[in-house]
C-alpha positions, 0 to 999 in steps of 0.5 A: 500500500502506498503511504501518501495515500490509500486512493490507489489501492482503494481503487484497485479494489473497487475495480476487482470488485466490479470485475468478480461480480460483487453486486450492490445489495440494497437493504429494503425497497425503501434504501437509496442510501445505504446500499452503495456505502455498503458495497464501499464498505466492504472495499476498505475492509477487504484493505484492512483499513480502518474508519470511524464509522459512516452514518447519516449526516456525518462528513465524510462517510468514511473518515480513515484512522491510520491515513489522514483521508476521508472518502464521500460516497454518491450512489447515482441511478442511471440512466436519470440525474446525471449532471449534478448532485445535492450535497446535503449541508456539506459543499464539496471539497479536497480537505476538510477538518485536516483530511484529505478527502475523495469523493466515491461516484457509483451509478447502479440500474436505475429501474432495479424491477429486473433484479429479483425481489428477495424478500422485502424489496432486498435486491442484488445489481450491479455497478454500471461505472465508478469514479474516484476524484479527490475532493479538489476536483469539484471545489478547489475552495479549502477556506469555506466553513458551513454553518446554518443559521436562524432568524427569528421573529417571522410572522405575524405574532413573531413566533415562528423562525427561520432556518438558513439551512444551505444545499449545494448542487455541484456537478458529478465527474460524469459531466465535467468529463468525457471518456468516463460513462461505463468505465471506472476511473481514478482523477486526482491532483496531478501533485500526487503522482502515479503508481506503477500500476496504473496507466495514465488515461488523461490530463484534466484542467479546471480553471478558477471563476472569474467571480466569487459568490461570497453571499446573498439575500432573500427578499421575503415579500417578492421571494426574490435571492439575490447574489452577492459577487466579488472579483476573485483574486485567483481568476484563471488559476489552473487546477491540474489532475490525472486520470488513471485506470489500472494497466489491464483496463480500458485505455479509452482517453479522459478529457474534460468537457465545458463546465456544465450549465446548472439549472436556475431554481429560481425561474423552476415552478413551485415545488407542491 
């Protein structure tokens, strides 16, 4: 195992495993969460790594304890949302809290009414494709924190309060690259390296925006969120990475597509 970092060999796992058949399990009809992180799970313990343990609203999933490295899992349906995901209180970064972190993106069936039903809606598929990226190449930002506030005194009697409770819609791998859809992929920064056994399918930029979003307002009498931008100091700043694939799978080429249009919620119907 490498000592800078357990991504590699985490990889190498996950790619063994697709290839012997090891087939995601979801623990009830109703599990659209915990199904992937399971199959995942199983990954770190086949490396004898050891993590503190994964449950809901903690980040990331995975934190290591021997690695200073963390790892998020996003189960995906396809075919179905494809070019961004919520991430649920928590924007999207290479480090956080001292830890390097990785971000797991697994699609599986969409529709799972082809896999046999055993017993209380438990059904085994497969994975359709995986990538593995460091945190960083979704946001490069290390300096965020994210908190929720409150504002109290809504309302005609000045009882009811507010929760400023932030979600962030970033775009998944599969929408800022091409090469990936079907195949499992390794990104990560091209600071880290390689290893000698992978091969190099792909050199990724990301450019820094020209503005930054530093906060905005919310008008509660026309409903109107307005942003508040500033000129970034690192525009056009270039983010490097590498994209791997083991030496005996697939050497079909990674590039890097224009950065997804994400859609204005503000101009969306009404939510029911």
């Amino acid at each position: 195992m490498t000592k800078k970092t357990t991504c590699f060999d985490v990889f190498e796992q996950c790619v063994l495993a697709v290839q012997a058949g090891e087939l995601i399990e979801s623990v009830s009809a109703k599990d659209k969460e915990f199904h992937f992180q399971n199959w995942f799970q199983k990954r770190l313990q086949k490396l004898a790594l050891h993590f503190e343990g994964s449950g809901r609203n903690i980040y990331p999933d995975f934190c290591l304890v021997e690695y200073t490295e963390g790892y998020e899992i996003k189960g995906l349906a396809w075919p179905g949302r494809e070019k961004d995901y919520d991430a649920n209180s928590q924007v999207p970064t290479g480090h956080h809290n001292g830890r390097q972190i990785f971000y797991v993106f697994g699609r599986y069936p969409a529709d799972l009414a082809q896999f046999a039903d055993q017993g209380n809606g438990q059904r085994q598929y497969p994975v359709v494709d995986l990538v593995i990226c460091h945190g960083d190449f979704l946001n490069a930002d290390h300096n965020y924190v994210h908190k929720n506030k409150s504002v109290k005194g809504f309302g005609a009697y000045g009882d009811i309060m507010i929760r400023d409770r932030k979600m962030y819609v970033a775009p998944t791998p599969f929408a800022l690259t091409e090469g990936t859809t079907g195949l499992i992929t390794l990104i990560v920064p091209e600071s880290m390296g390689g290893d000698p056994r992978f091969q190099n399918v792909g050199r990724l930029t990301r450019a820094e925006a020209d503005t930054l979003v530093v906060g905005y307002t919310f008008d509660l009498r026309t409903n109107e969120l307005k942003a508040e931008y500033i000129p970034n100091p690192r525009a056009g700043a270039q983010h490097r990475f590498v994209a791997f694939r083991l030496a005996n799978q697939a050497n079909k080429p990674v590039s890097m597509l224009r950065a997804p249009v994400l859609p204005d919620e503000n101009t969306a119907p009404d939510e029911a």
